[in-house]
ROMARBA-316842 format. One line per 4 residues: their letters; for each residue x, y, z of C-alpha. Coordinates in nm, 3 decimals, padded with zeros to 5 digits. Layout:
a = X,Y,Z  ...
//
This chain:
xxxx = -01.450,00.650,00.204  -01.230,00.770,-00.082  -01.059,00.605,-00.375  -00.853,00.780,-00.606
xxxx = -00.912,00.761,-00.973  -00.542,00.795,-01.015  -00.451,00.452,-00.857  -00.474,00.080,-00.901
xxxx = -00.572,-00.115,-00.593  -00.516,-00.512,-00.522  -00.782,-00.732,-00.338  -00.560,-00.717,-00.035
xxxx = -00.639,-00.350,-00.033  -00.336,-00.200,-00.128  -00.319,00.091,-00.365  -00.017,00.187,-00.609
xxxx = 00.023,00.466,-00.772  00.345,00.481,-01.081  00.513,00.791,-01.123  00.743,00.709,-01.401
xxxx = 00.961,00.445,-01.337  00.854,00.443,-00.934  00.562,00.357,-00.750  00.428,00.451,-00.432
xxxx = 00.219,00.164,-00.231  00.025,00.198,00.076  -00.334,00.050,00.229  -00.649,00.187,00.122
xxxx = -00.889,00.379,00.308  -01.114,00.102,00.358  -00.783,-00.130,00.526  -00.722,00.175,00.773
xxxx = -01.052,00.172,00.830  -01.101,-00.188,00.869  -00.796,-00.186,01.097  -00.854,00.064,01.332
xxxx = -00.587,00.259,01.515  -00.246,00.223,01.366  00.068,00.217,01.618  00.341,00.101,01.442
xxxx = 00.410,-00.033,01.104  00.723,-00.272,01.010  00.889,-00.254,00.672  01.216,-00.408,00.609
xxxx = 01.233,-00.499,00.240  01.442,-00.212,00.122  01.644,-00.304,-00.174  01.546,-00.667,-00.172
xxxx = 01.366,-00.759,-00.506  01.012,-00.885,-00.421  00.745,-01.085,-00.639  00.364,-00.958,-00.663
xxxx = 00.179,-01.102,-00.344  00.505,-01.140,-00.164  00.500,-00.946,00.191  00.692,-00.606,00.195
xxxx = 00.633,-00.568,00.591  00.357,-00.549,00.836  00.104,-00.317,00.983  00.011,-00.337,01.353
xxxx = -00.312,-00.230,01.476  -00.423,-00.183,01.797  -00.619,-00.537,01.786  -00.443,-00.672,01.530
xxxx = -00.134,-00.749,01.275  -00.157,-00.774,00.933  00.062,-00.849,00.612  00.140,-00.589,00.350
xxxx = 00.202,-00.723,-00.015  00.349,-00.605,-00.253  00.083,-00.508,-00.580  00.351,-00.575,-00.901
xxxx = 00.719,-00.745,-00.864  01.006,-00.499,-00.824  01.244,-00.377,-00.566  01.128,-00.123,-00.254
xxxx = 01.354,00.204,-00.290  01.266,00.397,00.013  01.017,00.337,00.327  00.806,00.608,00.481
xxxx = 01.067,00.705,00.777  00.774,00.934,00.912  00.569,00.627,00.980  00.845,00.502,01.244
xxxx = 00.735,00.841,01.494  00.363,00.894,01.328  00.197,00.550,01.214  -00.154,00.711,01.266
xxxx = -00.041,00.916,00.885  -00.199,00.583,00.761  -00.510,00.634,00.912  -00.534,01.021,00.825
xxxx = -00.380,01.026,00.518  -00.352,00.686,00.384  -00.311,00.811,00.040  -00.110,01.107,00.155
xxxx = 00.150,01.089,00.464  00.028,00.753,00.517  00.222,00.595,00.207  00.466,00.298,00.295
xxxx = 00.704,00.235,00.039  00.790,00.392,-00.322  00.962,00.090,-00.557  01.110,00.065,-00.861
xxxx = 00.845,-00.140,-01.063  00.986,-00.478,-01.303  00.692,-00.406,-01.570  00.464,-00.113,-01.549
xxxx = 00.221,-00.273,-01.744  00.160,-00.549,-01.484  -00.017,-00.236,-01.285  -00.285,-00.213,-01.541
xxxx = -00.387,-00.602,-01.420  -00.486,-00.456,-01.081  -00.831,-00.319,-00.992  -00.931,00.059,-01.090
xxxx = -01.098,00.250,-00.814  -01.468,00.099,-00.986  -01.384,-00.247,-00.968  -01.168,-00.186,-00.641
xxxx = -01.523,-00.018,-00.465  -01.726,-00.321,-00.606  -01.514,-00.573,-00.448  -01.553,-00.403,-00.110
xx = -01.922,-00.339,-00.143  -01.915,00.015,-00.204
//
């Protein structure tokens, strides 16, 4: 499985990556792998300003629905329309085409309280 050096991950196993003022959030490779086939994913928190832990939309697997949550507080920008015709991007690319939603971020530094890709890989018994 891979982990990017480059992000911050949460115990939920989401990953966030800040580019600027905006972040990009997804599911780690370990939660798409955990899931299993992805068939649809439901995100309808666009514009709405959302706490850290709050749920930004759902994932549904072939066996299964989860939550998403949000890493840091701020406000989802933009949702991955390609998900809506090719939710199997999170299983192939989840840190790629697979991404979910980019957000604006209240404080960046809140992403430096998440996991790195050491402690992330520790928590998941890598």
């Amino acid at each position: 499985m891979e982990f990017p050096g480059t992000l911050r991950y949460t115990k939920d196993h989401e990953w966030i990556k800040i580019e600027g003022d905006t972040a990009t959030v997804g599911v780690t490779d370990f939660a798409q792998h955990e899931l299993g086939d992805i068939v649809f994913v439901d995100i309808n928190t666009v514009g709405k300003p959302l706490n850290a832990n709050d749920i930004f939309g759902t994932v549904e697997a072939v066996k299964t629905v989860s939550d998403l949550y949000l890493p840091v507080s701020g406000t989802v920008t933009e949702v991955n329309a390609d998900l809506e015709a090719n939710p199997e991007n999170v299983n192939n690319d989840p840190y790629g085409k697979g991404w979910m939603v980019k957000m604006t971020v209240d404080n960046p530094a809140d992403v430096e309280g998440l996991l790195d890709a050491a402690a992330y890989k520790a928590l998941i018994g890598e």
